[in-house]
C-alpha positions as MATLAB code, in Angstrom:
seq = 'XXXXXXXXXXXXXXXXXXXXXXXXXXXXXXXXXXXXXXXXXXXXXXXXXXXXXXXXXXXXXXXXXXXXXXXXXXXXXXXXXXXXXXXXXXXXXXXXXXXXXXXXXXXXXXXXXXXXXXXXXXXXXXXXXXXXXXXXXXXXXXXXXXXXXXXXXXXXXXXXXXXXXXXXXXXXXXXXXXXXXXXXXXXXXXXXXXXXXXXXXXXXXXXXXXXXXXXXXXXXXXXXXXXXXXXXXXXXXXXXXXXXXXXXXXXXXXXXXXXXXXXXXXXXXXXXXXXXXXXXXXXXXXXXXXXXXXXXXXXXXXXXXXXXXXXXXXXXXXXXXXXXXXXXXXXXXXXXXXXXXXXXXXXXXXXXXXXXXXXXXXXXXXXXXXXXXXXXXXXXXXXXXXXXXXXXXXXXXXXXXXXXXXXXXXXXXXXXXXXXXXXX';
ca = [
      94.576  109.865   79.415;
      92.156  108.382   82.047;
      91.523  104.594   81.135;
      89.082  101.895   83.302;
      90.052   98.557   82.987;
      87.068   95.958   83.268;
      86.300   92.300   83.725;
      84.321   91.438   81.168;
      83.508   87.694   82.259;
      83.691   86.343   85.998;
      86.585   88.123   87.155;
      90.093   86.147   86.386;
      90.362   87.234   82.940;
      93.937   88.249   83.208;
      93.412   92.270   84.167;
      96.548   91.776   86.111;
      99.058   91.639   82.826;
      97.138   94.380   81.226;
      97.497   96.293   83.923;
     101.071   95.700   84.649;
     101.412   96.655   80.529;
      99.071   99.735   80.418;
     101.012  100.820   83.988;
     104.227  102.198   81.864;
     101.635  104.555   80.291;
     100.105  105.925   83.409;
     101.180  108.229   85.964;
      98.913  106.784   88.699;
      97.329  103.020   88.985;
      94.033  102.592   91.318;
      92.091  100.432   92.590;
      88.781  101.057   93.256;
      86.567   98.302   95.003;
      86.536   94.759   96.089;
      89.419   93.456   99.226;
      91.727   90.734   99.308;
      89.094   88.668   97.905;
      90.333   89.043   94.587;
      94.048   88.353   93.236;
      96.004   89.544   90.404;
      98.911   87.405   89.255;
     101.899   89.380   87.439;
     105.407   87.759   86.193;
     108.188   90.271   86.625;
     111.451   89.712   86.074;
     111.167   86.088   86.048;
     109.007   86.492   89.298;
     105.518   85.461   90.054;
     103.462   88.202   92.565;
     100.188   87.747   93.546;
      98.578   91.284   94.241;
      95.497   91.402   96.565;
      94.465   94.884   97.411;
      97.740   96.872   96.197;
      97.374   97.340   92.570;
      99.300   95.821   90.316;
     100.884   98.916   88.691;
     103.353   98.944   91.957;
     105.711   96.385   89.718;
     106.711  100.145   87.928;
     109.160  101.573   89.071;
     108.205  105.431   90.061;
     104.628  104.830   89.772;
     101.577  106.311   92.425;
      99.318  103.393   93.115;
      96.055  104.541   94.948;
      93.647  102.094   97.180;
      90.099  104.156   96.674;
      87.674  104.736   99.151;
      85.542  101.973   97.436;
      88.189   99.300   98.634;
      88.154   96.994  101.776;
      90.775   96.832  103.847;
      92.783   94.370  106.221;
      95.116   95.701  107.565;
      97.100   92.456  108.260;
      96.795   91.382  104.610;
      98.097   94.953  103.279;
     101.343   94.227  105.357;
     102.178   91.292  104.050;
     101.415   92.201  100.758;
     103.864   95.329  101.580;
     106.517   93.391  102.940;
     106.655   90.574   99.850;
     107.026   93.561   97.771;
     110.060   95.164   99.948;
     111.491   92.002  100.145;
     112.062   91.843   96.250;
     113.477   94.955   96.621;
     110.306   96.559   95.352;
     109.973  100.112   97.087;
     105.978  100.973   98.581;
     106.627  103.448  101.295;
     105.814  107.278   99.199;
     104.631  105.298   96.199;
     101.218  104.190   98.232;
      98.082  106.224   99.042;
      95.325  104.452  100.830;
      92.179  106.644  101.394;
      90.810  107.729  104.584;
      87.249  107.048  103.624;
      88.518  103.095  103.103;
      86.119  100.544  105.237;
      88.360   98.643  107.447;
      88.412   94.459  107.749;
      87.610   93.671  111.421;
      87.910   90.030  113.365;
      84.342   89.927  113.722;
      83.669   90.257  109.870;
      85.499   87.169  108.915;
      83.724   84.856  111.474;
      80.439   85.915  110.212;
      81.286   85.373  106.256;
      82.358   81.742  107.612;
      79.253   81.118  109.714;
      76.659   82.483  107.016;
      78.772   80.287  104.382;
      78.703   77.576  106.533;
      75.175   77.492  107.568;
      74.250   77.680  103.786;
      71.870   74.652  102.684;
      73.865   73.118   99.932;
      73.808   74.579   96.660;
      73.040   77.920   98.122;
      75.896   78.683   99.296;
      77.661   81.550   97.554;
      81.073   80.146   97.538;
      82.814   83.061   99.002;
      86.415   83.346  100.338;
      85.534   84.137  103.970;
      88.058   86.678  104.238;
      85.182   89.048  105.864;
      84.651   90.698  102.569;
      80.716   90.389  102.526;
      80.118   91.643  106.002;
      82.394   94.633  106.078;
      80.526   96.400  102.888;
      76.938   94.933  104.666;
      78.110   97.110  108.150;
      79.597   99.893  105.184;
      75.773  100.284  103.772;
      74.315  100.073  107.894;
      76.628  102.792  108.704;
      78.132  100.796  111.030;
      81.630  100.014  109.439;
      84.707  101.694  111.044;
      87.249  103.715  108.054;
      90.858  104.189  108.044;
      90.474  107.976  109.246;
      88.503  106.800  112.172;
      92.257  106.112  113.253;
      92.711  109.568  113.026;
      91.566  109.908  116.302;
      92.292  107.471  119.096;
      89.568  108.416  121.052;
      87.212  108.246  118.507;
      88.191  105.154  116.930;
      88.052  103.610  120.777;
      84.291  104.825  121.202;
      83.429  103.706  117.796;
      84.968  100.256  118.168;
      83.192   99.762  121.636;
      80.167  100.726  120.590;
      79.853   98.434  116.963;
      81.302   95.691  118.980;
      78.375   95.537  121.784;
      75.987   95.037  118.316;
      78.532   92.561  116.935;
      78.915   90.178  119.567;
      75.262   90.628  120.364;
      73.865   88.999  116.868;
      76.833   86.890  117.199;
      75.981   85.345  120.198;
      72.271   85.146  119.427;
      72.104   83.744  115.895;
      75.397   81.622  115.994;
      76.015   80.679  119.783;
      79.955   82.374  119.090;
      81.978   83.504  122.082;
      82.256   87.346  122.248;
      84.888   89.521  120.488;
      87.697   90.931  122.778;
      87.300   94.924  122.572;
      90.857   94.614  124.293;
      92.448   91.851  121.491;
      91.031   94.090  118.706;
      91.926   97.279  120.030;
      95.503   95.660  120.574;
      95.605   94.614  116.949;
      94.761   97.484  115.183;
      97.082   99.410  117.170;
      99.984   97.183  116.142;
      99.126   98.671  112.434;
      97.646  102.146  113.490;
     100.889  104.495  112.439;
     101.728  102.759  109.352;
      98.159  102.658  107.983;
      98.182  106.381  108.672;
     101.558  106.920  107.574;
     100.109  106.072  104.406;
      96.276  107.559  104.425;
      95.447  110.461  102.067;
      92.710  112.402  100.849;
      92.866  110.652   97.565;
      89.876  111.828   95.685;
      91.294  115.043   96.112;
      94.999  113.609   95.233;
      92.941  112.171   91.862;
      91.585  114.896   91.025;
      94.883  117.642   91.600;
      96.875  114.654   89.269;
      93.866  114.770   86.426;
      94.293  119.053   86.225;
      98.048  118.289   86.386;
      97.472  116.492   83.061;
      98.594  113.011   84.837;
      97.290  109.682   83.378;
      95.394  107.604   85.432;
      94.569  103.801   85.562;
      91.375  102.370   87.232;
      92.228   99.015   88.231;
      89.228   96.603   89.084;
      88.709   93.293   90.973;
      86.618   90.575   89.566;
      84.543   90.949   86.518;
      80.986   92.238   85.170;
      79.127   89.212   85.910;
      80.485   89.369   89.386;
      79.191   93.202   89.980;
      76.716   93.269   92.747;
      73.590   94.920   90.774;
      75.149   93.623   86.871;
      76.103   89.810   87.833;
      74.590   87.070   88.173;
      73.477   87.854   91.469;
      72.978   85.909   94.426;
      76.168   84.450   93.060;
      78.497   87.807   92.681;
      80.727   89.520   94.814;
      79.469   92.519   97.241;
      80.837   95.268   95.489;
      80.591   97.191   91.899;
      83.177   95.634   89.706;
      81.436   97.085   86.757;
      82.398  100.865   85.534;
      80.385  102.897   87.957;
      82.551  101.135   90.820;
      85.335  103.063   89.590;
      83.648  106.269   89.835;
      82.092  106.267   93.519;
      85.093  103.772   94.810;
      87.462  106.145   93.849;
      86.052  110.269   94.101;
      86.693  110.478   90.471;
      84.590  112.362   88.566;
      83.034  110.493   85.113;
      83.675  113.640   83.023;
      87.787  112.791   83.786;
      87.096  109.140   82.040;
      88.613  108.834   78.539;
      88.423  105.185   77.995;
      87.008  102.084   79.425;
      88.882   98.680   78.068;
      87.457   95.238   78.651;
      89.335   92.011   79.404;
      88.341   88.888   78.761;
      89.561   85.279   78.369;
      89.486   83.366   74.874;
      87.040   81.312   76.517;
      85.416   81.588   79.771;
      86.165   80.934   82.961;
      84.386   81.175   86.957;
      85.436   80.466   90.596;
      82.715   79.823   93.361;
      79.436   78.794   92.817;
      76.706   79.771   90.076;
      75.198   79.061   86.815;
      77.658   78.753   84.303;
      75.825   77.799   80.668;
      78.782   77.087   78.660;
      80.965   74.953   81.200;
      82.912   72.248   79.684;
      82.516   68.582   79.935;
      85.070   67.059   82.488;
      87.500   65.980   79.905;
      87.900   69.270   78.484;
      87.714   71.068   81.594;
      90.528   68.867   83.057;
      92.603   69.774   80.023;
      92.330   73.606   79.842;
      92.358   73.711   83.813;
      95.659   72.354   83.513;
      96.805   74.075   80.305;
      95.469   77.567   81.754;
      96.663   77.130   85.179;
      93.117   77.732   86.273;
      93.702   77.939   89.731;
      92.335   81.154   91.959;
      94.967   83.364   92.740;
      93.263   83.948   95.939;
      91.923   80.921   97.335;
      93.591   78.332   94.576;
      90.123   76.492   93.760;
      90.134   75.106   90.486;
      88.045   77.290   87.874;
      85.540   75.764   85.733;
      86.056   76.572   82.342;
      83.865   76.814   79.192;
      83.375   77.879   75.851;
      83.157   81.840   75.129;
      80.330   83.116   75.939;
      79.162   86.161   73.778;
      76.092   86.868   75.493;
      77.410   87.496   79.163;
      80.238   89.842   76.925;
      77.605   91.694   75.158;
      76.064   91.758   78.654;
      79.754   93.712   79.541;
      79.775   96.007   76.686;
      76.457   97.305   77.264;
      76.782   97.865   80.983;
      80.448   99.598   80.844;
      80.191  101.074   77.274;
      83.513   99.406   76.754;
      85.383  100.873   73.829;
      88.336   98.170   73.068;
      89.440   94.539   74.189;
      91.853   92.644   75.421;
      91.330   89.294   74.740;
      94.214   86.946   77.129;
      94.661   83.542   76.862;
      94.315   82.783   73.420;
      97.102   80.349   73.277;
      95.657   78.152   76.070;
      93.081   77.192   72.746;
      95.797   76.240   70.552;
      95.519   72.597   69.544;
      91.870   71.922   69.696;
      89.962   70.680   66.501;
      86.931   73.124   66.833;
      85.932   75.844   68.957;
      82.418   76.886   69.958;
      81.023   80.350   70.783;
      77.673   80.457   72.979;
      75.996   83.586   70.409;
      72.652   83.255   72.123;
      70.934   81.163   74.867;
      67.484   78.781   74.729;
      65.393   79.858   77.877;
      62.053   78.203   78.250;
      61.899   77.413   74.831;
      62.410   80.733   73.584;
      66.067   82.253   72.045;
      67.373   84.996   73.118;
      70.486   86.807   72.838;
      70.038   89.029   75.877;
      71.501   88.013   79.064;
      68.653   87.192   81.558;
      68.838   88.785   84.943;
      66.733   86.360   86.984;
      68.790   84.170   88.146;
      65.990   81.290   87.771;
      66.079   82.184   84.240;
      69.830   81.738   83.983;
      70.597   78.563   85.351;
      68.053   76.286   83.189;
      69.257   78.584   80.004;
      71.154   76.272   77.361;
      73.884   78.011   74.999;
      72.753   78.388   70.817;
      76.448   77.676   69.797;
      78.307   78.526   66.854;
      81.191   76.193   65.639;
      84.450   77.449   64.304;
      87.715   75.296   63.182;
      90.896   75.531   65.154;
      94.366   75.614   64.913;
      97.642   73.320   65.346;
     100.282   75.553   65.970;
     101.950   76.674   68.934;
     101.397   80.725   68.961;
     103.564   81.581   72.002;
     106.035   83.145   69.973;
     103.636   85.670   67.707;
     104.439   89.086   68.001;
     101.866   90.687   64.876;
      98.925   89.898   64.545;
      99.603   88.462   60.234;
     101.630   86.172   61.901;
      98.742   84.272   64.149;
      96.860   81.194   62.338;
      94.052   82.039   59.595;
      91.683   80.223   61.892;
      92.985   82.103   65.029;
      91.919   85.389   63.628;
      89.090   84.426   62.217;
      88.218   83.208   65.549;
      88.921   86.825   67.139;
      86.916   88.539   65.101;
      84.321   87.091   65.088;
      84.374   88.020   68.776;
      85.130   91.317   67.494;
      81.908   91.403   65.285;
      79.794   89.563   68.480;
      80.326   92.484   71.044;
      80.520   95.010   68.190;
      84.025   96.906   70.471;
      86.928   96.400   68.396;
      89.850   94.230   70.051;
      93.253   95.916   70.699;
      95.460   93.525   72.506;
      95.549   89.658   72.522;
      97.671   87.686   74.615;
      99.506   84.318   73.710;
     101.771   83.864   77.106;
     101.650   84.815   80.414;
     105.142   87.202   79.662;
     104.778   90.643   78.813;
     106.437   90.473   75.465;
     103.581   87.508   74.595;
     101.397   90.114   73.757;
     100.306   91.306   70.293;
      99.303   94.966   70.015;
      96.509   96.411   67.363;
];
């Protein structure tokens, strides 16, 4: 079986643990857009990892994990990720595939995410994480980016670098004043990483598609969430890639005919990084006390999250987009203790309510959540294994989720362990 696994909120939603559970099932794990902009955080034998761009199903042993064509790559950051892994005694090398059509991370792309961040008037700034993200898909879409199979040939790769560089440090130099690149330092430093990178290119829409007619099970592993999708999200605010289910498709080669199922994550409440609208954020009280109950921190970057109450609008929003067909709802335990809990079921915009999510952002920021009101529980649920055994108000909680976004929920966390996890 071929599953996609989705954000469903604003990326963070806890794909990582899904993904490390739904990994024993699947031959092959991929990931399919976004960089080391994104982080998913995985306890393994009483380890924490932090995965960036290698997906998380590399915590299985004997497991293929792919990096599509969709993906973002530095080089540098793929090392170190490789050599935390082999340091835990975690084998990569022959378990790896990184495709040759992959956009690779150059110097010059992370100074100009930090000078357009910087040079931001404030409140318009996007609240990136500079790590050159942005500017290597904009020079993808010029057709001026530079792919791992460029390396291929040395030659090539020379005249290619040479030639993007003289435009770089040209509209560097103009618009920002910034001392020219060195063709020489670059060159030097993607040389240092040349014959491992291709020591571990493929042709992996080709590999993806000989493991589907083998009967293999695949699992498309995504980076932020829905509302963070370049064309779906909230957008100036969203990342600069398609987190959202046709991501998987063109940032991987795979063909949507292969697709079985397409599973949605999301939080028991809601959570965002960076800057936006966010209509359900909690007051500061609140937020201080989930922040620190959830350990909402960025994997990536470790900015605190804001955090609010569900929000079934922005998930309906989800379910439409990716035609999700189950849940996973994570975090539920974080809620356990509070007297009431609120659901946002529509919003007020301009005096008018609507339950559709509104795509101008103008719209979005002044719109105020119509809340529902539901009672809580008292006890500690870390320890619930079926789902009888969770509180009355806990379930009743869940589904009315479940009845919200109309896609019927099939796992719900209550720890950040992988036997805290109820299956349905």
């Amino acid at each position: 079986m071929n599953r996609i696994l989705i954000g469903a909120q604003w990326g963070d939603e806890g794909k990582g643990k899904v993904i490390d559970l739904l990994a024993r099932k699947s031959d092959v794990i991929v990931r399919y857009q976004g960089g080391n902009n994104a982080g998913h955080t995985i306890k393994f034998n009483d380890q924490k990892f932090v995965l960036h761009l290698i997906p998380s199903g590399i915590l299985q042993p004997g497991k293929i994990c792919v990096i599509g064509n969709g993906v973002v790559i530095d080089p540098e950051a793929l090392f170190e990720e490789v050599a935390i892994l082999e340091n835990a005694g975690i084998k990569v090398k022959g378990r790896l595939l990184v495709s040759d059509q992959a956009h690779l991370i150059l110097p010059y792309h992370k100074l100009m995410d930090k000078l357009k961040e910087e040079s931001c008037k404030k409140g318009k700034a996007i609240g990136t994480t500079k790590k050159g993200i942005g500017p290597c898909y904009a020079d993808k879409m010029a057709r001026v980016g530079i792919r791992v199979g460029d390396l291929k040939s040395l030659s090539y790769f020379k005249e290619r670098l040479a030639y993007v560089l003289r435009e770089r440090n040209d509209f560097l130099g103009k618009m920002h004043g910034a001392y020219p690149f060195s063709y020489r330092k670059i060159l030097a430093h993607f040389m240092k990483y040349r014959a491992r990178l291709l020591g571990f290119s493929r042709d992996t829409p080709k590999f993806l598609y000989d493991a589907t007619k083998a009967g293999k099970d695949i699992l498309f592993e995504g980076a932020q969430g829905t509302l963070l999708d370049v064309d779906h999200g909230t957008y100036p605010f969203v990342t600069s890639s398609n987190a959202t289910v046709g991501g998987a498709i063109t940032g991987s080669g795979i063909s949507p005919t292969f697709i079985d199922r397409v599973i949605g994550v999301t939080k028991a409440y809601t959570t965002r990084v960076g800057e936006g609208p966010f209509p359900t954020q909690f007051p500061a009280p609140l937020m201080r006390l989930i922040q620190t109950k959830g350990e909402e921190f960025g994997a990536t970057t470790g900015r605190p999250r804001r955090c609010g109450w569900f929000d079934a609008v922005i998930a309906r929003h989800a379910v439409r987009i990716n035609g999700l067909d189950e849940l996973a709802i994570m975090k539920l335990d974080i809620l356990s203790g509070l007297p009431e809990l609120k659901i946002a079921t529509a919003y007020r915009v301009g005096g008018k309510i609507t339950k559709d999510y509104p795509h101008a952002i103008f719209e979005f920021s002044k719109a105020k959540p119509v809340y529902e009101t539901w009672k809580g529980w008292e006890e500690d649920i870390t320890h619930v294994q079926k789902w009888s055994q969770l509180p009355v108000n806990a379930r009743r909680y869940l589904k009315r989720i479940e009845a919200l976004m109309e896609t019927p929920i099939k796992i719900v966390s209550v720890g950040s362990k992988r036997n805290q996890t109820i299956f349905l």
